[in-house]
C-alpha positions as CSV (number, residue, x, y, z in Angstrom):
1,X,-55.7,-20.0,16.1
2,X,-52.7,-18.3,18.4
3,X,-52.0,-18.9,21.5
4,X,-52.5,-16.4,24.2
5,X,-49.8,-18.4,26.1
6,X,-47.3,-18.5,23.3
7,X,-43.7,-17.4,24.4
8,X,-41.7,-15.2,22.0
9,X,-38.0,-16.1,22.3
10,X,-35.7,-13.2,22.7
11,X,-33.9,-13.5,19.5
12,X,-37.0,-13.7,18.0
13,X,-38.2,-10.4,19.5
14,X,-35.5,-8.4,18.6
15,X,-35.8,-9.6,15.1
16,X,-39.5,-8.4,15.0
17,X,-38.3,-5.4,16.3
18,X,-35.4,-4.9,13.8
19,X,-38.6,-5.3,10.4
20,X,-39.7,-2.4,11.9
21,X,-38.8,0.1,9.4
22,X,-38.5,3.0,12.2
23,X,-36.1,0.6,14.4
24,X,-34.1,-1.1,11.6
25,X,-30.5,0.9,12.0
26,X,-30.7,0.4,15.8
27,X,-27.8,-1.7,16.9
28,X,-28.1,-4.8,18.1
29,X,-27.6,-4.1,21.9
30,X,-30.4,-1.5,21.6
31,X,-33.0,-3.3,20.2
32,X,-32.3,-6.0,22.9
33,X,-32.8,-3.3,25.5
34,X,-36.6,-2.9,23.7
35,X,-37.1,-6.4,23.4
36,X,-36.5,-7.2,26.6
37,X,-38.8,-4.3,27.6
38,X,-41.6,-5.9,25.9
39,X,-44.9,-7.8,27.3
40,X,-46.5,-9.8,25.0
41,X,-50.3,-9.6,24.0
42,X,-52.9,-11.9,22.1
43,X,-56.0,-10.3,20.1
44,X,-58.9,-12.4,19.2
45,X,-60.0,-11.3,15.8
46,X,-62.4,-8.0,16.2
47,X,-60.5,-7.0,19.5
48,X,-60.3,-3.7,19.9
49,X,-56.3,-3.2,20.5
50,X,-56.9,0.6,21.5
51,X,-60.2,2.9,21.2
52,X,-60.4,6.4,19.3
53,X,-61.0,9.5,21.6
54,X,-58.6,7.9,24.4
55,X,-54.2,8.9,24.7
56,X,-52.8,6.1,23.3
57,X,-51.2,4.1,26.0
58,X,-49.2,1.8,23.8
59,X,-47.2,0.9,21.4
60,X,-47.8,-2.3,19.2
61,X,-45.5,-4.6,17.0
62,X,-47.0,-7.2,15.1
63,X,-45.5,-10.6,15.6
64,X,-48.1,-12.3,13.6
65,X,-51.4,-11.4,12.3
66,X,-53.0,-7.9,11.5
67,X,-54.0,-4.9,13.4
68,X,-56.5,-2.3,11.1
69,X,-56.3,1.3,12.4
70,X,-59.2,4.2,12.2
71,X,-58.8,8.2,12.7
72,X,-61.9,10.1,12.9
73,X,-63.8,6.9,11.2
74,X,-61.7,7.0,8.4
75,X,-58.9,3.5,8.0
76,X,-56.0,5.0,7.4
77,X,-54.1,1.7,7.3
78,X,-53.2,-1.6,8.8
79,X,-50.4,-3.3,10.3
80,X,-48.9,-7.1,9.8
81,X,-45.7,-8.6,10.6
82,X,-43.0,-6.4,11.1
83,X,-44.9,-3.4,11.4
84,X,-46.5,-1.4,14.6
85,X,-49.0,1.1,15.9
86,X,-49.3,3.4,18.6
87,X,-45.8,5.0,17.8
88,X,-46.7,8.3,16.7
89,X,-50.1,9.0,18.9
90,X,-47.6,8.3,21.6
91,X,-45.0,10.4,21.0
92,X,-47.5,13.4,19.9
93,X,-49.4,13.1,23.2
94,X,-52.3,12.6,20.8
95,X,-55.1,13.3,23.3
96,X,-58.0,11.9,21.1
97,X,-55.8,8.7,19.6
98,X,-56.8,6.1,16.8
99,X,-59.5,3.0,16.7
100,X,-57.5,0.1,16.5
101,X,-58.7,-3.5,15.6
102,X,-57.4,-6.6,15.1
103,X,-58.2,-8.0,11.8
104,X,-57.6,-11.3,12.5
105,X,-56.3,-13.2,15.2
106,X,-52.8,-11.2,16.6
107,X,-50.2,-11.7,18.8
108,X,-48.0,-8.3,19.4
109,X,-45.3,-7.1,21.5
110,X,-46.2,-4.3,23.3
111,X,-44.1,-1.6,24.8
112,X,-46.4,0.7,27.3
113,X,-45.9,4.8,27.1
114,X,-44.2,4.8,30.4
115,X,-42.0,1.9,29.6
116,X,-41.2,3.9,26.1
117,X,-40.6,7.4,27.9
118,X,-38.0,5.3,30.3
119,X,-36.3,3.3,27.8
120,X,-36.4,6.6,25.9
121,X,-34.5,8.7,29.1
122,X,-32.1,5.7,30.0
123,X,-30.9,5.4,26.5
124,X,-30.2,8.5,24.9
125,X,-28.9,6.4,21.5
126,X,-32.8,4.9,20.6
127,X,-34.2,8.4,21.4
128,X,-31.4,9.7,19.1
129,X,-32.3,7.4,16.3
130,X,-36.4,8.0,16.4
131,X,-35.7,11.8,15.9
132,X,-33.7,11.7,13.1
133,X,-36.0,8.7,11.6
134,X,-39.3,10.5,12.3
135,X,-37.8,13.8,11.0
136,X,-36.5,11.7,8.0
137,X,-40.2,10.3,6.9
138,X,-41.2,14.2,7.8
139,X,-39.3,15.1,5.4
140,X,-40.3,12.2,3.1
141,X,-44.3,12.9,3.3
142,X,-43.7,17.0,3.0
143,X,-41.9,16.5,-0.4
144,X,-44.0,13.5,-1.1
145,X,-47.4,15.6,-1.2
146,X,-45.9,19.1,-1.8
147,X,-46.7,20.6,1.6
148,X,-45.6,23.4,2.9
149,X,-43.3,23.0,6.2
150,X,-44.8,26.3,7.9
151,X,-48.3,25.7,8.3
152,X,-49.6,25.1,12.0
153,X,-46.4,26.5,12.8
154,X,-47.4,30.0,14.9
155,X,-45.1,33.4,14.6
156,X,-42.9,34.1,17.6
157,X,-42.8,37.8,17.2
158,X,-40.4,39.8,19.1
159,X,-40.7,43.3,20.1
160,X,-39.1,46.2,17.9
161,X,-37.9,45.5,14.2
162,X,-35.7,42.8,16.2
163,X,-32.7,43.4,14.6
164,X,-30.6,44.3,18.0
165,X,-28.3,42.6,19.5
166,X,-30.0,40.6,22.4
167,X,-28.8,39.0,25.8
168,X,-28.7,35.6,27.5
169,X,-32.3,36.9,29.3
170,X,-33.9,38.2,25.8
171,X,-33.0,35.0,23.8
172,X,-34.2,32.5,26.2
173,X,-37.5,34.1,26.1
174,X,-37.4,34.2,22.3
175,X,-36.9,30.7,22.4
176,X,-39.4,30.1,25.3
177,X,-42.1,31.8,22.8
178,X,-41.4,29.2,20.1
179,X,-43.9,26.2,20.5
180,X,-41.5,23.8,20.3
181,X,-39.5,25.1,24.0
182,X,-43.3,26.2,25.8
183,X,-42.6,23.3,28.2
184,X,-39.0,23.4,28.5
185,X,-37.0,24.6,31.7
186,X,-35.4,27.9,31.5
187,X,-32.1,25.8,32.6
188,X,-31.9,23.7,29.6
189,X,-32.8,26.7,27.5
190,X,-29.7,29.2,28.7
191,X,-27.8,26.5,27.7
192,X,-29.0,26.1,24.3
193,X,-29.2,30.1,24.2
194,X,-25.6,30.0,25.1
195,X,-24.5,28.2,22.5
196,X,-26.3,29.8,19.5
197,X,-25.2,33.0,17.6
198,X,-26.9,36.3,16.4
199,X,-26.5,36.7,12.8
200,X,-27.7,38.9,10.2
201,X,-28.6,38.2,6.4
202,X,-29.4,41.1,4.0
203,X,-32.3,40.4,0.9
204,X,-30.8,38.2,-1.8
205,X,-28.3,36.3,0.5
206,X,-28.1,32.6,-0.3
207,X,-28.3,31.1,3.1
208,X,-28.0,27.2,1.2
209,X,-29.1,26.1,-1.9
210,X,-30.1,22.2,-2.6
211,X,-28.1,19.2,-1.8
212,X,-25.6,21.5,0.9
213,X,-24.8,19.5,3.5
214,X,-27.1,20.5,7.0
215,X,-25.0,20.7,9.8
216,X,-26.7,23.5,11.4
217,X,-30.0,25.3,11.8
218,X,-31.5,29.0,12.2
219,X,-34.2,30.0,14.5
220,X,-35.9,32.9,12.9
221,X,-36.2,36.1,15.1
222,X,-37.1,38.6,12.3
223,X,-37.5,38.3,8.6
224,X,-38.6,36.3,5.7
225,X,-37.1,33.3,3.8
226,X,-37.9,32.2,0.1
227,X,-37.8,28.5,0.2
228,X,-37.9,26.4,-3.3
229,X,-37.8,23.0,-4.5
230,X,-38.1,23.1,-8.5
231,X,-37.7,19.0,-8.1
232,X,-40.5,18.6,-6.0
233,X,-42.6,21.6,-7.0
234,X,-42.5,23.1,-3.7
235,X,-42.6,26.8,-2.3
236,X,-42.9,28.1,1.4
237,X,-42.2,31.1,3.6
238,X,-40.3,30.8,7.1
239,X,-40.5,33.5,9.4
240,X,-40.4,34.7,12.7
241,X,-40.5,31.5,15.2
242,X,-39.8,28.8,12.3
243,X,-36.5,26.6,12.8
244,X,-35.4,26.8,9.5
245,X,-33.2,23.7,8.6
246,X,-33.6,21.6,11.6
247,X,-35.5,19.3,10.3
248,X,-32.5,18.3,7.8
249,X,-30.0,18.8,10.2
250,X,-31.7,16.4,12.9
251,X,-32.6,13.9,9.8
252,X,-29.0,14.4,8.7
253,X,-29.6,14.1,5.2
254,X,-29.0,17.6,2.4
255,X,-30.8,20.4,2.5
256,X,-33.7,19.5,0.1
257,X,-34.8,23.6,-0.9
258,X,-33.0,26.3,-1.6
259,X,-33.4,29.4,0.8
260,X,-32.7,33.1,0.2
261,X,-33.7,35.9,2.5
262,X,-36.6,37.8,1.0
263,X,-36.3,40.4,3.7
264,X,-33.5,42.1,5.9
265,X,-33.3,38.4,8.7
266,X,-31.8,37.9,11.6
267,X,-31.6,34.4,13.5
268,X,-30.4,32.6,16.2
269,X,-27.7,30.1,14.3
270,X,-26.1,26.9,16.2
271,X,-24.5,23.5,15.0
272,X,-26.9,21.0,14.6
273,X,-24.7,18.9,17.5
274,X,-25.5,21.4,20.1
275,X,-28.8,20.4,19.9
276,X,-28.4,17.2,20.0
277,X,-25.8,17.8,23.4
278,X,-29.1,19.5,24.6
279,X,-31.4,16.7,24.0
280,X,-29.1,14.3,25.6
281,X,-28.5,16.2,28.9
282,X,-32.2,17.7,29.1
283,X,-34.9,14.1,27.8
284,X,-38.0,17.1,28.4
285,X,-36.6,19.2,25.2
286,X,-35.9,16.1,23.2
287,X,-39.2,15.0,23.8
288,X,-41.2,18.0,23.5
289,X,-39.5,17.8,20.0
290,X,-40.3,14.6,18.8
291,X,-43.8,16.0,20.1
292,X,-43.8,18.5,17.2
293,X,-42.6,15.9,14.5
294,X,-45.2,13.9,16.2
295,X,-47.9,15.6,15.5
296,X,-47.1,17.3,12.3
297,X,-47.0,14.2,10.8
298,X,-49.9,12.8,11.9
299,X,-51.5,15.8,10.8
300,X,-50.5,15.0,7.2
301,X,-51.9,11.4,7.4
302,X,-55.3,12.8,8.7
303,X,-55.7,14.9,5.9
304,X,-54.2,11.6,3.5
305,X,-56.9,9.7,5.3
306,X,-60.0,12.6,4.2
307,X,-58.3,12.5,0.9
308,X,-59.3,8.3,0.5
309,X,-55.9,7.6,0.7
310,X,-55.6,4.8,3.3
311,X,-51.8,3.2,1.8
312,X,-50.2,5.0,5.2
313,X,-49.1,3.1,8.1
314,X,-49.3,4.9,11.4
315,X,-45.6,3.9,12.0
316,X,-43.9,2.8,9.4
C-alpha cells in the first residue's frame, strides 16, 4: 500500500519527469523548473483521477502504480511509471475530456492547467520542445495509419481567383480566417504577415520532394497541391487555408511526401524561425497552435480507440 504522505525527492522528480517520452530531451534545468512545479497526489485503487465529459484540469505523471484511461467508454490505454495523462486534453482545450482510473494503488505528480499554461509562458524553451515533440508523434501516427493531413482542416477561401498581390491589411485577414489564428491578436498577426512572402507556383512545379530538408512552410491562399508518400502509401490534397509543411518544419525533421502544384498556387511562404520568433514573443499564437496538434491527434486516437485498438497512450 502507498503512502499518501510519501515525499518525492527532487532528483527523483525530475527523473520521473525525464521517462516521460514527450519530456526526455528537455534539459536538465527545465525539467527542474516542472518538477519543482509539481504537487504530489495518492490514488486508492478504483479512484477516479479525472471524469469524462469535464475539461481536463490536469496533468498526471505516474511515479508508481497505474492510471487506465476511457474516451467515449472506450479504454484507449493506460499509464505506469514513467508515463502521464491529461497532456493532450489539456493542451486541446478538450471540453468533454477522458475517464481516468487508477488501476491500482497510484502515486502521481501532478502539474494543474494553470500551473502548465504559466510554466508554459515563463519558459518559452519547454513550450518550444512540446511543439516540435507533439508535431513529431503527429507526424508519426498520420504515416503510421495512412491518414490524410487535410481532413477537419476547413478552406480559408479568399475573394477573386486570389492570385493578386495583397497588403499588410488583406493578409492578416487571410491569416485571421485560417483556424489555427481565429483567436490570435491582429498585433501578433501583422508581424507574422510582415515577415512572410507572396509567391506563385505554376502546375507541375516541384515545391519539395521526400527527405528535403523543412526549414520553411506555405500557407495556401489559392490552389491545389499533390501530396505523395509511395513509402507509406499515402496521398492528400492541400488547399486553400492548409499550412503546407509546417508540421515538418516545427517537428524539424525532412519533409516526409513529395508535393507538386496540381493547379496555378499561390501562398504565403516564411522560414520556419519566424514562426517560432512569433510564438515566443506572442504565448496566445503558440498555444492556440499546440491547440490544433492537440486536437488532431486526439482525434486519431478516438477513432484508434472505435477501431479496438487500445495499445495508445494519451501522452506518450
Amino acid at each position: 500500500m502507498l503512502e499518501a504522505a510519501r515525499l518525492v525527492p527532487p532528483l527523483e522528480r525530475m527523473l520521473h519527469l525525464k521517462r516521460m517520452p514527450i519530456l526526455a530531451g528537455l534539459p536538465a534545468r527545465e525539467i527542474a523548473v516542472l518538477a519543482e512545479a509539481a504537487s504530489e497526489r495518492f490514488f486508492p485503487k478504483g479512484a477516479a483521477v479525472f471524469r469524462e465529459g469535464e475539461p481536463v484540469p490536469a496533468v498526471h505523471v505516474v511515479v508508481q502504480g497505474a492510471l487506465g484511461t476511457s474516451r467515449r467508454g472506450v479504454r484507449v490505454g493506460g499509464a505506469g511509471p514513467g508515463a502521464g495523462v491529461g497532456g493532450l486534453g489539456v493542451f486541446a482545450r478538450d471540453p468533454l475530456g477522458s475517464e481516468v482510473v487508477a488501476d491500482e494503488d497510484t502515486l502521481t505528480l501532478e502539474l494543474d492547467a494553470d500551473t502548465v499554461a504559466e510554466v508554459l509562458e515563463d519558459r518559452f524553451p519547454i513550450l518550444h520542445h512540446i511543439l516540435r515533440e507533439t508535431s513529431r508523434r503527429a507526424i508519426e501516427l498520420v504515416r503510421r495509419y495512412r491518414l490524410d493531413p487535410t481532413v477537419g482542416t476547413p478552406e480559408c477561401p479568399v475573394s477573386g481567383d486570389g492570385s493578386g498581390e495583397i497588403d499588410l491589411v488583406d493578409r492578416i485577414f487571410f491569416l485571421r480566417g485560417m483556424a489555427v489564428f481565429q483567436r490570435s491578436s491582429i498585433t501578433a498577426l501583422a508581424v507574422l504577415a510582415r515577415a512572410m512572402a507572396q509567391v506563385r507556383f505554376e502546375p507541375g512545379t516541384v515545391l519539395w520532394r521526400e527527405g528535403d530538408p523543412a526549414p520553411g512552410i506555405l500557407l495556401l491562399r489559392s490552389g491545389f497541391v499533390g501530396a505523395r508518400s509511395p513509402a507509406h502509401g499515402l496521398r492528400f490534397r492541400p488547399g486553400p487555408g492548409f499550412p503546407l509543411g509546417a508540421l515538418e518544419a516545427l517537428a524539424e525533421t525532412a519533409r516526409w511526401y513529395e508535393a507538386v502544384a496540381e493547379t496555378p498556387v499561390v501562398a504565403l511562404q516564411g522560414d520556419v524561425g519566424v514562426l517560432v520568433d512569433v510564438f515566443e514573443d506572442h504565448f496566445e499564437i503558440a498555444m492556440d497552435y499546440l491547440a490544433v496538434i492537440a486536437q488532431s491527434t486526439l482525434r486519431i486516437l478516438d477513432w484508434r480507440a472505435a477501431q479496438g485498438d487500445t495499445s495508445l497512450d494519451e501522452l506518450s
